[in-house]
NUMARBA-838112 format. One line per field, with one value per residue: residue number from 0; residue in three letters; x, y, z of N, C-alpha, C, O in turn. Coordinates in pm, 1 decimal, always signed. Each point is the difference from the previous one (the first is absolute). Example, Ala and Ser with C-alpha at 12.3 -4.5 7.8 and 13.67 -1.06 7.14 Angstrom:
nr <- (0 / 1)
rest <- (ALA / SER)
neast <- (+1319.0 / -138.6)
nnorth <- (-569.0 / +106.9)
nup <- (+780.0 / -138.5)
caeast <- (-89.0 / +82.0)
canorth <- (+119.0 / +119.0)
caup <- (+0.0 / +6.0)
ceast <- (+90.0 / -77.0)
cnorth <- (+120.0 / +109.0)
cup <- (+0.0 / +73.0)
oeast <- (+103.6 / +50.9)
onorth <- (-1.9 / +110.8)
oup <- (+66.5 / +16.9)
This chain:
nr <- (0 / 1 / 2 / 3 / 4 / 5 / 6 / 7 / 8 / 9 / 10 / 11 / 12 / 13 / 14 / 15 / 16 / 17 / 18 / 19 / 20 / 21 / 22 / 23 / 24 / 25 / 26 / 27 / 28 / 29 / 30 / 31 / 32 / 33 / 34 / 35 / 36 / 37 / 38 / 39 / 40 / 41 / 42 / 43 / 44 / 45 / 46 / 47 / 48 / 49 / 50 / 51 / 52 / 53 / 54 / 55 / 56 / 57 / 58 / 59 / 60 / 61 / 62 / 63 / 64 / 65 / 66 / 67 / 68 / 69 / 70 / 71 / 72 / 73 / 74)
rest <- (UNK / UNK / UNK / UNK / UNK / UNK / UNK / UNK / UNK / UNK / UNK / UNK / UNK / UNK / UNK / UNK / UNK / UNK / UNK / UNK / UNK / UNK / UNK / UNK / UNK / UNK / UNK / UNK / UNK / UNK / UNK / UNK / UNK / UNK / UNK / UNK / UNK / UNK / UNK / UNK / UNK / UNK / UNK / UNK / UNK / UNK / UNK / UNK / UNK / UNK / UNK / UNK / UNK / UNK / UNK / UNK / UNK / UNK / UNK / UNK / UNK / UNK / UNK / UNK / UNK / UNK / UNK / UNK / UNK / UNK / UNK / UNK / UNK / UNK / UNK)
neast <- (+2921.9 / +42.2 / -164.5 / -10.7 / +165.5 / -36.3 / -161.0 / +92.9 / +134.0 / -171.6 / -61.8 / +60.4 / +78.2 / -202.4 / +6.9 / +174.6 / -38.4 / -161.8 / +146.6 / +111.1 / -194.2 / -166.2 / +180.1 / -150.0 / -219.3 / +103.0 / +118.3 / -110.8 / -122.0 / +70.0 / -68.9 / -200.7 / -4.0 / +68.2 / -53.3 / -182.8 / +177.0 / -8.4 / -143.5 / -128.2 / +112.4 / -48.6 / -196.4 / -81.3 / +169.3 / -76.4 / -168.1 / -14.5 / +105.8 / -109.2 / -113.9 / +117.0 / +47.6 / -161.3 / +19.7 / +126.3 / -8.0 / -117.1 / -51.2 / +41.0 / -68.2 / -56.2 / +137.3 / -59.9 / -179.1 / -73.1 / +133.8 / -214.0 / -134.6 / +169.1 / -92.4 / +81.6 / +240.1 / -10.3 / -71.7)
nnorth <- (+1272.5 / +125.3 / +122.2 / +293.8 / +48.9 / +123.5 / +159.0 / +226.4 / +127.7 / +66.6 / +161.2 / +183.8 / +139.5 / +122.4 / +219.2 / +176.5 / +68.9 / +163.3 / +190.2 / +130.3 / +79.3 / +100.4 / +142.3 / +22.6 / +73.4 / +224.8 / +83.3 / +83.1 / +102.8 / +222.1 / -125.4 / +97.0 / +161.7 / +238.7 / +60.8 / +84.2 / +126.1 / +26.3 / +42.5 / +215.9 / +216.7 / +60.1 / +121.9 / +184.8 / +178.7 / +25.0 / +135.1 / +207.9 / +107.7 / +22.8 / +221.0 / +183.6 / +72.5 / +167.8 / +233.2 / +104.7 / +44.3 / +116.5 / +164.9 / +50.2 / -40.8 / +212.1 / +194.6 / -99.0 / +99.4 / +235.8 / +2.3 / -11.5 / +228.3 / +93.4 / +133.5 / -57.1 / +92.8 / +76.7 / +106.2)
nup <- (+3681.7 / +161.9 / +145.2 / -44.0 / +125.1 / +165.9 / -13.7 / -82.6 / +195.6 / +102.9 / -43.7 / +22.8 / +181.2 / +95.5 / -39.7 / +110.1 / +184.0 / -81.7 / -14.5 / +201.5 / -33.1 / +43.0 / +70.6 / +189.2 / +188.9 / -71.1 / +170.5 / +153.7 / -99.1 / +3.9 / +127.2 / +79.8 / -91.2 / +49.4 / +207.9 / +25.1 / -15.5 / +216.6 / +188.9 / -32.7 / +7.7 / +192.9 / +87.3 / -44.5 / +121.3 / +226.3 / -31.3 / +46.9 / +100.2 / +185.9 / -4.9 / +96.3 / +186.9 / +68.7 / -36.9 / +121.7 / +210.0 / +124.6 / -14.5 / +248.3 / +226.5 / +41.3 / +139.2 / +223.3 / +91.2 / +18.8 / +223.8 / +139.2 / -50.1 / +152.0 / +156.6 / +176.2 / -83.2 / +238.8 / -200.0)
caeast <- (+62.0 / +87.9 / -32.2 / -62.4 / +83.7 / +13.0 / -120.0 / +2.9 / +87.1 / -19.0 / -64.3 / +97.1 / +20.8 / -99.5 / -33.7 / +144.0 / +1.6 / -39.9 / +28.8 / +90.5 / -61.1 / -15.8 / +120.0 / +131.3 / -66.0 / -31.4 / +150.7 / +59.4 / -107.8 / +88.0 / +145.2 / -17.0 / -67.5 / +165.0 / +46.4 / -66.7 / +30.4 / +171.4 / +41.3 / -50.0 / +68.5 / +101.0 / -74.4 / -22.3 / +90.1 / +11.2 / -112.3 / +87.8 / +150.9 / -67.0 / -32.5 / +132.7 / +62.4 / -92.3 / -8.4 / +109.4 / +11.5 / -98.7 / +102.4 / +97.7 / -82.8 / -42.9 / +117.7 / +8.0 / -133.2 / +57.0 / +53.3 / +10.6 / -27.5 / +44.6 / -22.1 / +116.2 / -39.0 / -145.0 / +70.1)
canorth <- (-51.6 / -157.6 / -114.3 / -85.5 / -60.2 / -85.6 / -46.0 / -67.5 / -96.7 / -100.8 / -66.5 / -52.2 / -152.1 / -74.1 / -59.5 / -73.2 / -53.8 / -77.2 / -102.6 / -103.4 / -143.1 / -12.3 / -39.0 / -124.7 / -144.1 / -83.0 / -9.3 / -131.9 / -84.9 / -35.1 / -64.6 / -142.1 / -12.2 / -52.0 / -128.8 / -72.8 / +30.4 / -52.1 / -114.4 / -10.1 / +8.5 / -120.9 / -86.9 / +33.1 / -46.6 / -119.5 / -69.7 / -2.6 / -83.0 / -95.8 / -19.6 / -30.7 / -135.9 / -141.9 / -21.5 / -40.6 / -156.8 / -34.7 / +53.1 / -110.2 / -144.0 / -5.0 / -78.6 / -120.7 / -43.9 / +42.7 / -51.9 / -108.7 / -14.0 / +11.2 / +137.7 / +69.0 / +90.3 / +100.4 / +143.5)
caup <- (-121.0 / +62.8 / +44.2 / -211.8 / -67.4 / +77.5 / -5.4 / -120.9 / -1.1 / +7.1 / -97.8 / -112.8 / +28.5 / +19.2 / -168.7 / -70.6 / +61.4 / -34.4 / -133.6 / +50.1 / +76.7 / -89.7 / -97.9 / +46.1 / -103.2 / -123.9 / -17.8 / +52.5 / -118.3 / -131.6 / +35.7 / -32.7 / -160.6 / -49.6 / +46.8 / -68.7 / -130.1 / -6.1 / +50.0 / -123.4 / -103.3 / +47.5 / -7.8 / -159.5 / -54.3 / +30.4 / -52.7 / -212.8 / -22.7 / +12.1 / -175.2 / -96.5 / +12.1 / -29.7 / -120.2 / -0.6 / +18.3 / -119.9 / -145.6 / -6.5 / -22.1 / -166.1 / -95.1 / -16.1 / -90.4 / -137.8 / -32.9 / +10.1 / -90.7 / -158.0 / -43.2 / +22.2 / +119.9 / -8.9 / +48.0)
ceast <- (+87.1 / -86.5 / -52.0 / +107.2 / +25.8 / -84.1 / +23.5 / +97.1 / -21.1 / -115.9 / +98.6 / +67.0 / -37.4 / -29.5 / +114.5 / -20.8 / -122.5 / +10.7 / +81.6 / -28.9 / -45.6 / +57.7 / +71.6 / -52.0 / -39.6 / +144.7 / -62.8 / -106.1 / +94.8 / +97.3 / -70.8 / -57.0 / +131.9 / +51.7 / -107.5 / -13.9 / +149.1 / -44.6 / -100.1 / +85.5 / +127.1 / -56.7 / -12.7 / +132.0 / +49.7 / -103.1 / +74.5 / +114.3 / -80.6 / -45.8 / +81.6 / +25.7 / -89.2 / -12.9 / +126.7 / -21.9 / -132.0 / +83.4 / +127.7 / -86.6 / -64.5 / +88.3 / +76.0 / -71.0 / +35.1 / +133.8 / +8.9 / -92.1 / +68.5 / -9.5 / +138.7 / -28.1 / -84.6 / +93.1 / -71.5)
cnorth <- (-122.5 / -94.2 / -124.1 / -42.4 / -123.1 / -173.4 / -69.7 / -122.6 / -111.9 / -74.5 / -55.4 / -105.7 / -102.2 / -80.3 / -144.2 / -126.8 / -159.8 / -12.3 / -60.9 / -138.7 / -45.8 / -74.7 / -98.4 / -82.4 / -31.6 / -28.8 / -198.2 / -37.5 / -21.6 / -39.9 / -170.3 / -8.2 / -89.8 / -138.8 / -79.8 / -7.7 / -75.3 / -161.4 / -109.2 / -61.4 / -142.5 / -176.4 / -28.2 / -73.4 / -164.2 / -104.1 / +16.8 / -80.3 / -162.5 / -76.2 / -39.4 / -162.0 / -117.7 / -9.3 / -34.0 / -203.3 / -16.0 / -10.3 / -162.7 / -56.9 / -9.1 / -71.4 / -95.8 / -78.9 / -28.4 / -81.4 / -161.6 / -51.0 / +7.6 / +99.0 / +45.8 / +120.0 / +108.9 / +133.5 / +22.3)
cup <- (+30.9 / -17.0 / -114.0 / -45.2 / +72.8 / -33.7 / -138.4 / -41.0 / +92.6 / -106.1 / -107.9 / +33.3 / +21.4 / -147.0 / -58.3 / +103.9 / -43.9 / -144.6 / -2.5 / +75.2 / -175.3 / -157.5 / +69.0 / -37.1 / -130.0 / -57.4 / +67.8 / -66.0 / -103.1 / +77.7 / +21.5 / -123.1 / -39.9 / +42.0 / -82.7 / -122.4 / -28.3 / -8.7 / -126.0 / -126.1 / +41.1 / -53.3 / -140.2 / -82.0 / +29.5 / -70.6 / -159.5 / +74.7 / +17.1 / -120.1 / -117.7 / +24.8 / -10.6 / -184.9 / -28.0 / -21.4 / -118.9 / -136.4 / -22.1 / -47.9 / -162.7 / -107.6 / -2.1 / -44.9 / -151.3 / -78.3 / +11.3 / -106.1 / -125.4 / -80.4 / -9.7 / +78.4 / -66.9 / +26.0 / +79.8)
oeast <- (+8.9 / +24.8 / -12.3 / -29.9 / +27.5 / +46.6 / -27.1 / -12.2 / +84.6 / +4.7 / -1.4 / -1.8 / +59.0 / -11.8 / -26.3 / +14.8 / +31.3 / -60.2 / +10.1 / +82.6 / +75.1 / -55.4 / +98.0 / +39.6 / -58.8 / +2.2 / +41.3 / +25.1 / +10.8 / +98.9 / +65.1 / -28.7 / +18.1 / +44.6 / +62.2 / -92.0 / +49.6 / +45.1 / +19.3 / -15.2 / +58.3 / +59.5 / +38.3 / -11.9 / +51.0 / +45.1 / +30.1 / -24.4 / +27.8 / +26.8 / -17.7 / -15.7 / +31.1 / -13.9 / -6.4 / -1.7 / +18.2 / +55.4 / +21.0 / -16.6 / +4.9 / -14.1 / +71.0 / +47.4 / +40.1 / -2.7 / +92.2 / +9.3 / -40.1 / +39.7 / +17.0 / -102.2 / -28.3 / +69.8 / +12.5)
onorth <- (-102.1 / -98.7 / -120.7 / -57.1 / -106.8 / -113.9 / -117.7 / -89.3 / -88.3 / -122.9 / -114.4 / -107.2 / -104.9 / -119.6 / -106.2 / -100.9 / -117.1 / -90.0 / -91.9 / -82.1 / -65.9 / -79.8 / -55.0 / -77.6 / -103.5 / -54.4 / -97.6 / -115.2 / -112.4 / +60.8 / -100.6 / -119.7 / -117.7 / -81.2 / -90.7 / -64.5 / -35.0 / -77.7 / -118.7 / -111.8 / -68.2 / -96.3 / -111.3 / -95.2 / -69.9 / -113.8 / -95.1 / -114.4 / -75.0 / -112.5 / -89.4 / -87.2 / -114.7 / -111.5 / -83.2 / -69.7 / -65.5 / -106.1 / -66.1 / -12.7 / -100.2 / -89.2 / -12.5 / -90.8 / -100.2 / -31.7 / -62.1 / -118.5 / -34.3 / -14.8 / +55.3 / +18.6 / +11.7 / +5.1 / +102.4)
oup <- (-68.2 / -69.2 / -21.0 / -104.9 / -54.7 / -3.1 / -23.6 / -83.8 / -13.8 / -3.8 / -45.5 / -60.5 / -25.7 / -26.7 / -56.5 / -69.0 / +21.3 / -58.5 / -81.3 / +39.9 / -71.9 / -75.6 / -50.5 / -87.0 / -31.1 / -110.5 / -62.7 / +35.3 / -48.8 / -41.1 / -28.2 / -3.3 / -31.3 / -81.0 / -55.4 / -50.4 / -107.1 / -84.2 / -26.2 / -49.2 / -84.3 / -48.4 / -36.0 / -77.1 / -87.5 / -12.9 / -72.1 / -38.3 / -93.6 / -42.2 / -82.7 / -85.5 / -32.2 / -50.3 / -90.4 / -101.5 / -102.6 / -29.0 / -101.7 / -121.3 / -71.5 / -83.6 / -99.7 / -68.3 / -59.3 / -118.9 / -52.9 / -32.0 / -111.2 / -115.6 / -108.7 / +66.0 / -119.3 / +101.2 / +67.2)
């Protein structure tokens, strides 16, 4: 009876051991997804603030136009 328990507990660990290998490398797939998701979303917000400001100066330039035509100002 030892030896069946014996026997059983090493399987078991045997078992924890590779879902513990297991759960590390998909812990480190989702740790670079993430970094690529960060460095993603960095990129994303820097390209909209980029945007803002090029429609920004666009928008000026309209409305000096506008006003060198004589339109007056634009809400």
């Amino acid at each position: 009876m030892f030896e069946t328990t014996l026997a059983q507990l090493e399987h078991v660990v045997s078992q924890l051991l590779e879902q513990n290998e297991a759960l590390r490398s998909q812990c480190s797939e989702l740790e670079q997804q993430l970094r690529q998701a960060r460095e993603e979303n960095d990129n994303l917000q820097l390209a909209a603030l980029e945007q803002e400001e090029r429609q920004g100066a666009t928008l000026a330039r309209l409305q000096a136009l506008l006003q060198r035509a004589g339109v007056g100002e634009v809400a």
